[in-house]
C-alpha positions in Angstrom: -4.6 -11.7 23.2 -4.8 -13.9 20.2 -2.9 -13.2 16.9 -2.0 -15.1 13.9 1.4 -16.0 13.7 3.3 -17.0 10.6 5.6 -20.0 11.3 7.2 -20.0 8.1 5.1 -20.5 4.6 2.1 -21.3 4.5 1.8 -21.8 8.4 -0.5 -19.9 10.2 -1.1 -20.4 13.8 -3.6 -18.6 15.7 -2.1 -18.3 19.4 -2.6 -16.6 22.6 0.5 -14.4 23.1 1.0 -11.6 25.6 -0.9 -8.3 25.2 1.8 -5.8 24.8 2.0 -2.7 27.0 2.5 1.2 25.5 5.8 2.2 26.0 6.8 6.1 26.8 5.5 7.9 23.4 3.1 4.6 22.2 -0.3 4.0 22.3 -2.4 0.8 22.5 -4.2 0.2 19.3 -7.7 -2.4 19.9 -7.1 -3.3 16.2 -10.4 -3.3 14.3 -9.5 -3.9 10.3 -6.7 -5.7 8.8 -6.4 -5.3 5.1 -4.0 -8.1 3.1 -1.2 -6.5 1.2 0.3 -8.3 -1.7 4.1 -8.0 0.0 1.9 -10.0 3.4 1.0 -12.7 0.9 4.6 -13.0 -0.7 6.4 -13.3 2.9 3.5 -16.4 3.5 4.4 -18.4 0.1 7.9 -17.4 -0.1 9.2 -16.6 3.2 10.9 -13.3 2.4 9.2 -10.1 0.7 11.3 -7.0 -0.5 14.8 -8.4 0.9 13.2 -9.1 4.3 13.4 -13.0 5.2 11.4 -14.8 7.3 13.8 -14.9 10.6 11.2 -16.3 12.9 7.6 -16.4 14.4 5.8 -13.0 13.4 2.4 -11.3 13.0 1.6 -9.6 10.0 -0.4 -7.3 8.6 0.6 -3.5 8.2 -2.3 -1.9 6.4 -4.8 -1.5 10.1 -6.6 1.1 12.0 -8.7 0.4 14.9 -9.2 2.0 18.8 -7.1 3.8 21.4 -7.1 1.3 24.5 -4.5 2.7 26.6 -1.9 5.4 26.7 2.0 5.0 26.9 3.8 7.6 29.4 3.9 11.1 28.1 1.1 10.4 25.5 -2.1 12.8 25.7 -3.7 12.5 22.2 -4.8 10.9 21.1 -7.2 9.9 23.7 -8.5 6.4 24.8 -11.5 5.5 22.6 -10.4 7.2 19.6 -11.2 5.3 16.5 -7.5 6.0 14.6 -5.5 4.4 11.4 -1.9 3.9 11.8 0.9 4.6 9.4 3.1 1.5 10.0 6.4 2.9 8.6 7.8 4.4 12.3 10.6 6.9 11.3 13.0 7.1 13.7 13.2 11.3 13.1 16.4 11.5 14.0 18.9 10.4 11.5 20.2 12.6 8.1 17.4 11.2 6.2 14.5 12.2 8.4 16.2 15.3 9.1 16.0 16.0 4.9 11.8 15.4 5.5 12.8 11.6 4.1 11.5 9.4 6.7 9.8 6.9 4.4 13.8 5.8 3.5 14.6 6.2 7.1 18.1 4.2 8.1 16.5 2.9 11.7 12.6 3.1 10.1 10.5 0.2 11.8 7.8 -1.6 9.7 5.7 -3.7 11.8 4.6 -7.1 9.9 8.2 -7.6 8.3 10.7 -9.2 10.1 11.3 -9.0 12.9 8.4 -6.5 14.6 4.9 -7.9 14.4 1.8 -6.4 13.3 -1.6 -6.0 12.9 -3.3 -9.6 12.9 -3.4 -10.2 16.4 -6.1 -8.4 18.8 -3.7 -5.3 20.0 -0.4 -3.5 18.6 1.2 -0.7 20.7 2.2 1.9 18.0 4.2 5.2 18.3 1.6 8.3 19.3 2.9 10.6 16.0 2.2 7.4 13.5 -1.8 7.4 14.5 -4.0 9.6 12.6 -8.3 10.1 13.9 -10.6 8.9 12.1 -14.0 10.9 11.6 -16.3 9.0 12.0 -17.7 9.1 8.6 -15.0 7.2 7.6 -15.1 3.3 8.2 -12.2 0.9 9.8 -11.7 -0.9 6.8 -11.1 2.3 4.8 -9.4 3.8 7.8 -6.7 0.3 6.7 -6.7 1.1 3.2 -5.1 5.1 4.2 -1.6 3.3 4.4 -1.8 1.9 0.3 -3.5 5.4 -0.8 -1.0 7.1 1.4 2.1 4.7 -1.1 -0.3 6.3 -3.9 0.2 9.9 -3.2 3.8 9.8 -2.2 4.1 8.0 -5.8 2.7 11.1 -7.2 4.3 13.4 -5.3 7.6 11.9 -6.8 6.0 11.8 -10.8 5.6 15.3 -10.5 1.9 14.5 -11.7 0.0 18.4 -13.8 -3.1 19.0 -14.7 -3.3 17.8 -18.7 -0.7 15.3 -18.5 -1.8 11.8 -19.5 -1.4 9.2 -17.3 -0.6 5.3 -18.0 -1.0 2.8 -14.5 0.1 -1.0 -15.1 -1.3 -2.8 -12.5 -5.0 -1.9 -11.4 -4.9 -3.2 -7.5 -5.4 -1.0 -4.8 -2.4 1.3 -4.9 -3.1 1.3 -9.0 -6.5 2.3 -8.5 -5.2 4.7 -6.1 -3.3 6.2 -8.6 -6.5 6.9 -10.7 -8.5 8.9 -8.2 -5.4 11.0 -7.9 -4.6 11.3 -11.6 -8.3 12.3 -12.0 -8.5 14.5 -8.7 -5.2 16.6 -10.4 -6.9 17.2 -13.8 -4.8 14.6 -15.8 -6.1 14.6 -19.5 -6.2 11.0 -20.1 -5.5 7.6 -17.9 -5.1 4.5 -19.4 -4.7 1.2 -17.6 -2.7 -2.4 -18.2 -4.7 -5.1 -16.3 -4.4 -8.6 -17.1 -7.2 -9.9 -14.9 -10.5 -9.2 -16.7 -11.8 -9.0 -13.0 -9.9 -6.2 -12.0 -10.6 -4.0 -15.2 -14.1 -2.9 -14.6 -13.0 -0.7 -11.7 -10.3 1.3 -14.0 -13.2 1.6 -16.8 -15.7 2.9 -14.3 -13.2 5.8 -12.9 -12.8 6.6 -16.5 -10.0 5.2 -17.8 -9.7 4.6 -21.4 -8.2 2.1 -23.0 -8.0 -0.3 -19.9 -6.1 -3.6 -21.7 -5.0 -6.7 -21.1 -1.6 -6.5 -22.6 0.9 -3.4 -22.7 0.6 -4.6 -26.5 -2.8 -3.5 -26.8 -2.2 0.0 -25.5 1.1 -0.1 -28.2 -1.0 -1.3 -30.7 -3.7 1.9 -30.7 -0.3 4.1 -30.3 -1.1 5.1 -26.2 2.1 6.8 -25.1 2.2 8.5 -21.6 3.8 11.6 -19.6 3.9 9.7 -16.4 3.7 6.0 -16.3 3.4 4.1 -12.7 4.7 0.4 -12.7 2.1 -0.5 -9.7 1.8 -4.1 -11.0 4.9 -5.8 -9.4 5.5 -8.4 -12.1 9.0 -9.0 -13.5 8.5 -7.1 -16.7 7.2 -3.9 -15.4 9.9 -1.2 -15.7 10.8 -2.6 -19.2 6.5 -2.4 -19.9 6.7 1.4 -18.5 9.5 2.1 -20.1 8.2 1.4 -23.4 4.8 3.4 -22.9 6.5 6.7 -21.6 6.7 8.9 -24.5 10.0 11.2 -24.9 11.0 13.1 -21.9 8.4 11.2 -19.8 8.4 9.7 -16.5 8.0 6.4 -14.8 7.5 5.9 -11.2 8.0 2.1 -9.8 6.0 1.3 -6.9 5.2 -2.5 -7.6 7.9 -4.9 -5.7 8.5 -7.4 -7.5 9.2 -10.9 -6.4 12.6 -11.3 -8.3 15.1 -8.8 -6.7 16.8 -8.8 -10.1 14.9 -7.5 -13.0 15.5 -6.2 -16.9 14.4 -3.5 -18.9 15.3 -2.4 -22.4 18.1 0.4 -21.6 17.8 2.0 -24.8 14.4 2.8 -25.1 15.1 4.4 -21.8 18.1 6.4 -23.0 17.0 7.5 -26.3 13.7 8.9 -24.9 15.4 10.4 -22.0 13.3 9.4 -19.2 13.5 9.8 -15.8 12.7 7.4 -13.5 11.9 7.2 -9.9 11.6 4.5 -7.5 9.2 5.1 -4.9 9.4 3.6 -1.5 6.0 3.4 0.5 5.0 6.9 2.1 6.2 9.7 3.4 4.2 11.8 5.5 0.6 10.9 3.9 -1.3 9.6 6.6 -3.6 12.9 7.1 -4.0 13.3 3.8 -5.3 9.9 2.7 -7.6 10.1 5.1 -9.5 13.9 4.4 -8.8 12.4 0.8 -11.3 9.4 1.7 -13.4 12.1 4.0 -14.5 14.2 1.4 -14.6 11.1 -1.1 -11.9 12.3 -3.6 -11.2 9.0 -3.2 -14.4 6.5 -3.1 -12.9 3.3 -0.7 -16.2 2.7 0.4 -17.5 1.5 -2.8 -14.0 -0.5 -3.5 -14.6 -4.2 -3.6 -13.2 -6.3 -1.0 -13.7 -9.7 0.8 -13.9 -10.2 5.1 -12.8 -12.9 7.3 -12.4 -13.5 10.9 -9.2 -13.7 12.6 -9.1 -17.3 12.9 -9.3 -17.6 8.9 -6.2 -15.0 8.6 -4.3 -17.5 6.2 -7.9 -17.9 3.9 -7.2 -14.1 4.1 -3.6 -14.1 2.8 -4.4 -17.0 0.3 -7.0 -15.1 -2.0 -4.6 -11.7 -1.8 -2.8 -14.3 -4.5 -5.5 -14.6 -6.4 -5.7 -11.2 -8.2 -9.5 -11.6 -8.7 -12.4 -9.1 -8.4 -11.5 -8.1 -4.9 -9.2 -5.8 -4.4 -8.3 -6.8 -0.9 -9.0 -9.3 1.7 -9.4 -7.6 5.1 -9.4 -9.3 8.0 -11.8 -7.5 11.2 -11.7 -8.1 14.5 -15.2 -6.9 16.2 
């Protein structure tokens, strides 16, 4: 099958590798849609991502769906030729954590596209059977990819302990930040306001109705916007000391951006003298069927989020414009 390996960064080789086979309790995905996460394109510049370092050849891409080719031993559903997406995050459901219902913090968990299991980008992935979800087929590949980001979304707001009236401030307006809105929106939140510094990316946040989308956390400061839950979804250095500072007394802030320095700051005494709490969320747990009714019955609209394609053979053109933060939310790469 071909896939595109990364070599170490920026080196991209498309390569003919072995077509893996379904193990007991796996199934052969036929991958369809590949969508480019920000973490993909900090493991290509930088060669590690979240505390995972580059050890070696690897395919990546985690956020996919595509077709059931074949079936693994003791696998029945779903069946060969089912259109599924896959929640990449494999739980091993068997140590204390999973046995508490926290299997996105799993101690054995297995993340295909960071080091050392591959992922999507190549043609085929064998993936465990309980980690696929079905697609209806009203809903597309490409938004069948993007279930795995909304899925980080709703988990987020599962943690923030998100209620109807509460206002809502997002830093960060990318996928899992717009993700965020449709959810804040969906749960009745009285007010969302946004911190985008691209002026590309703000037209989205204004469009879902949130008011004031800015520039600057200074500009949300400035017309005295304070928030009951604030999520830090941009991953930049000064995020949790941004969020901190827009929380009002007694609020919340949920971290879901990773940033790219594993040491960051924040202003501890803002923190302390407004008495937050503050969670740090850690991808998804248990989401997968949800994101995707959630995209079924279109309380969240993917198919009118903006987004660029490319073929497999232009993965790294793919993973090079995820840096560029412009008007496109993602690059997906699809595999007809």
């Amino acid at each position: 099958m071909r896939a595109a390996r990364l070599y170490g960064i920026r080196d991209v080789r498309i390569e003919e590798i072995p077509t893996p086979a379904p193990a007991a309790g796996q199934v052969l995905v036929r991958v369809r849609a590949v969508a480019i996460c920000p973490s993909d394109w900090r493991l290509y510049v930088d060669g590690h991502a979240g505390g995972a370092p580059l050890t070696g050849p690897i395919v990546q891409g985690h956020e996919f769906s595509g077709d059931v080719a074949a079936l693994g031993e003791g696998v029945e559903v779903p069946p060969v030729g089912a259109r599924v997406a896959v929640e990449p995050s494999w739980a091993c459901g068997r140590c204390d954590l999973c046995l508490e219902g926290r299997g996105n913090i799993c101690r054995n968990v297995v993340f295909p596209s960071f080091p050392p299991h591959d992922g999507g980008l190549a043609e085929y992935v064998a993936a465990p059977a309980r980690f696929v979800c079905p697609l209806p087929e009203d809903v597309g590949y490409v938004e069948g990819a993007l279930a795995e980001p909304l899925g980080v979304a709703i988990h987020a707001v599962r943690l923030s302990g998100l209620r109807s009236g509460d206002a809502v401030a997002v830093l960060g307006a990318g996928v899992i930040g717009i993700s965020v809105l449709f959810l804040a929106r969906a749960r009745g939140a009285r007010r969302w306001s946004v911190v985008e510094p691209s002026a590309a990316r703000r037209a989205w946040p204004a469009e879902l109705g949130a008011h004031p989308v800015a520039a600057s956390l200074a500009e949300l400061l400035d017309a005295g916007i304070e928030a009951d839950v604030v999520f830090e979804c941009s991953g930049e250095a000064t995020g949790l000391d941004d969020a901190v500072r827009l929380a009002r007394p007694g609020g919340r802030v949920v971290v879901v951006g990773i940033p790219r320095d594993e040491r960051i700051a924040f202003d501890m005494s803002v923190a302390r003298r407004r008495e937050l709490t503050v969670h740090f969320s850690r991808r998804s747990n248990d989401t997968l069927h949800e994101a995707i009714e959630m995209i079924r019955t279109r309380v969240v609209e993917f198919d009118r989020l903006p987004y660029r394609t490319y073929s497999l053979r232009d993965a790294a053109a793919a993973i090079e414009a995820t840096g560029e933060q412009g008007e496109p939310l993602r690059s997906v790469v699809e595999l007809p």
